[in-house]
N, C-alpha and C positions, 0 to 999 in steps of 0.2 A: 553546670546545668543538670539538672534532675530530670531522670529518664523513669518511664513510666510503658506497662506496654499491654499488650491481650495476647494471651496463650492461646492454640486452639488449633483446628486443622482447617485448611481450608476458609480462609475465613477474609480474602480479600472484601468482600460486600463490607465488612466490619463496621456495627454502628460506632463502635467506643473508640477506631480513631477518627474516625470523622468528629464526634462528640467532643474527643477533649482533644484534639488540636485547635479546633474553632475555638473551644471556651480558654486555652492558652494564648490564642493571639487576641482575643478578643477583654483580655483581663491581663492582659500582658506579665504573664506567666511564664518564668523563665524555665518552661521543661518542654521537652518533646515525649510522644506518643507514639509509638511502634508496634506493629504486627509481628507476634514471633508464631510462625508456624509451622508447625512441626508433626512429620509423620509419626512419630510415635511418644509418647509419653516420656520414655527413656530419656529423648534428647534434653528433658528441663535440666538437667544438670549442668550442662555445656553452655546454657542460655546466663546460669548463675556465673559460671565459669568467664565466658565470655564478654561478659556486660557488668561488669563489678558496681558501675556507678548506679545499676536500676535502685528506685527505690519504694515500687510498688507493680501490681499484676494485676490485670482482669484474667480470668478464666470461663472461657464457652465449651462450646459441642468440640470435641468428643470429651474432653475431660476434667468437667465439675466434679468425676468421684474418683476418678482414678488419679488424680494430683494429691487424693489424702495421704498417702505414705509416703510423699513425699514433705509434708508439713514438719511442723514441730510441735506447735498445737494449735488449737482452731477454739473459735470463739463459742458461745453458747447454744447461739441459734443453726451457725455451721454442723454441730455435734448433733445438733437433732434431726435436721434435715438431711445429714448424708452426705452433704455437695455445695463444696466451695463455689464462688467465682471471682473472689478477690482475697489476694495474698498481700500481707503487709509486711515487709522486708523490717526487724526490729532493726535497732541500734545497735544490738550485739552481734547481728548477722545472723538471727533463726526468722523462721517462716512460720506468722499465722496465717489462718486459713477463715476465710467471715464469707457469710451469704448475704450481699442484698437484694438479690431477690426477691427476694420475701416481701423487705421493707419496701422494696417496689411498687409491688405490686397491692399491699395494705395498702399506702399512701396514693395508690390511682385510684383506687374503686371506693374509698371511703366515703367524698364528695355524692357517689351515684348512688351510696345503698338507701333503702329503704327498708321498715320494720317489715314488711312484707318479704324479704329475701333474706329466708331463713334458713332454707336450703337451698344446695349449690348441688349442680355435675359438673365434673371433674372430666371433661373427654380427651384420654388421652393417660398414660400412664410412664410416660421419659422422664426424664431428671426435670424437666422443668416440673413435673407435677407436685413433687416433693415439696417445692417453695409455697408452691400455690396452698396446698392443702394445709401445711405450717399455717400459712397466713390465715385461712378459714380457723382453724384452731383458735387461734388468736383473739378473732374479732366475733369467734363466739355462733360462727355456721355451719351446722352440720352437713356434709358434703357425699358427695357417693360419686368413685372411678367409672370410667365408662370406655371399656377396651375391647377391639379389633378383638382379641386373643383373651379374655378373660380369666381371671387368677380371685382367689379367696377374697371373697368380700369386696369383688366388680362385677359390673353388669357387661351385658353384650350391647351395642346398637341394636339389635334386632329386637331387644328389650324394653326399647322404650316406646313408651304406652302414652295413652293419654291421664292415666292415675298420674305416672310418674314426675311428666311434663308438669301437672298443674300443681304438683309436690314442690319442684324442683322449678322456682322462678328465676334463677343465676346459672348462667353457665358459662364455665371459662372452658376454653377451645386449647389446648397444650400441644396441640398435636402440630407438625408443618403444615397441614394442609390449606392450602388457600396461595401460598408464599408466591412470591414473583420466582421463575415466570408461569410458576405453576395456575394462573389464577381464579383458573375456571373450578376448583377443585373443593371442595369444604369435608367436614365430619357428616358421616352418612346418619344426620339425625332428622325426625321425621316434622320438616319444616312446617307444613300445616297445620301442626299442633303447639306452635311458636305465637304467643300472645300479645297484644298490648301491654300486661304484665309481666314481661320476660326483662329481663338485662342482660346483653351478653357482652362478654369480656372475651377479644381475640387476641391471644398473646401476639399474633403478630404484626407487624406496620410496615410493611412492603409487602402489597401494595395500604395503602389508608384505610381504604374501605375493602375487606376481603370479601370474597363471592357470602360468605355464611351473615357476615353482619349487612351486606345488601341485601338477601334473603329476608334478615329476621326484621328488617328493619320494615321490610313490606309488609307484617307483617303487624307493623306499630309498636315493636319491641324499638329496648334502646340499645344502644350499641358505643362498644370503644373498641381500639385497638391500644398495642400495646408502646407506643410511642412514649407515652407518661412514666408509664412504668420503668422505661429504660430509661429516659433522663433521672427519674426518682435513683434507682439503682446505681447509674454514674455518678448522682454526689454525695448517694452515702458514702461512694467507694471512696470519692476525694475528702471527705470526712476522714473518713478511717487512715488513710494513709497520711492524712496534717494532724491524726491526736498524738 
């Protein structure tokens, strides 16, 4: 039987086994899906050690970047962005390292862009942001970070204006804020200034609709969460682990 699993700490809510245990019984897939969680980074060795049969890895919070030195080499898109979350066990026993994230989150939002969403804010500046902004690269949107704490070439929330808003028609949300059971909680951005013209992308899906996408949607903006993008993500991973 082919063993398959997700790195990470903390991570019982975990969408990716619920994901590919269903799509294993449901495709009648002879693998199982496992949570390996672990306090510290250190321990992935004992994971390879102990589990000889795995034959592939999701990677989440806390360690998309800090599993890099633990690789052997990582794919093109991983090298650019910084941050794994799928390791594919080769045939000779080394560790690549691939993101799709990225590919995720391209393949959700394509269906909603318009020629009008030619720039994007970026709120929020964690490991998920890295994918995101790859992704804008990609598809050709110039984008601008928007941080609690601001660093070279990001703005503050208290920054943003009505120039910027009506600049800035896409805004993806990278931050937890909103998360179950947090969910009274959103990015402190200045909602009134949130248009019929807006699209916004909340990376997260628990709960469906977050406090910021009910917000903007009052607003006649449109609105996703990030449910697509994680199914998109789980089969590139299952891609990548059947080439």
């Amino acid at each position: 039987m082919r063993r398959f699993g997700l790195l990470g700490k903390s991570i019982d809510y975990s969408f990716s086994r619920k994901y590919f245990s269903e799509k294993f019984n449901n495709e009648s897939i002879d693998a199982i899906y496992q949570n390996f969680d672990i306090p510290d980074i250190a321990e992935f060795a004992n994971i390879l050690k102990n589990t000889p049969q795995i034959n592939g890895l999701n990677v989440t919070i806390p360690y998309k970047e800090a599993i890099i030195p633990y690789l052997d080499d990582l794919d093109e898109h991983a090298e650019a962005i910084k941050a794994v979350n799928t390791i594919k066990i080769e045939k000779d026993g080394s560790l690549t390292g691939y993101n799709t994230d990225y590919w995720g989150f391209m393949e959700a939002i394509k269906p909603h862009l318009l020629p009008k969403h030619k720039q994007a804010l970026i709120l929020g500046t964690g490991g998920a942001s890295k994918a995101i902004a790859y992704s804008l690269d990609l598809l050709g949107i110039d984008y601008q970070f928007v941080s609690r704490n601001p660093g070279e070439d990001q703005i503050s929330y208290s920054s943003l204006n009505e120039e910027i808003l009506q600049q800035h028609l896409l805004l993806i949300n990278c931050t937890p804020l909103g998360t179950f059971p947090n969910t009274d909680e959103h990015p402190s951005i200045p909602i009134d200034l949130i248009t019929e013209n807006h699209l916004i992308f909340d990376l997260i899906y628990n709960p469906s609709e977050t406090k910021l996408m009910s917000l903007a949607k009052e607003k006649g903006a449109a609105s996703l969460n990030g449910y697509r993008m994680l199914e998109l993500q789980a089969e590139k991973a299952w891609e990548i682990w059947n080439s």
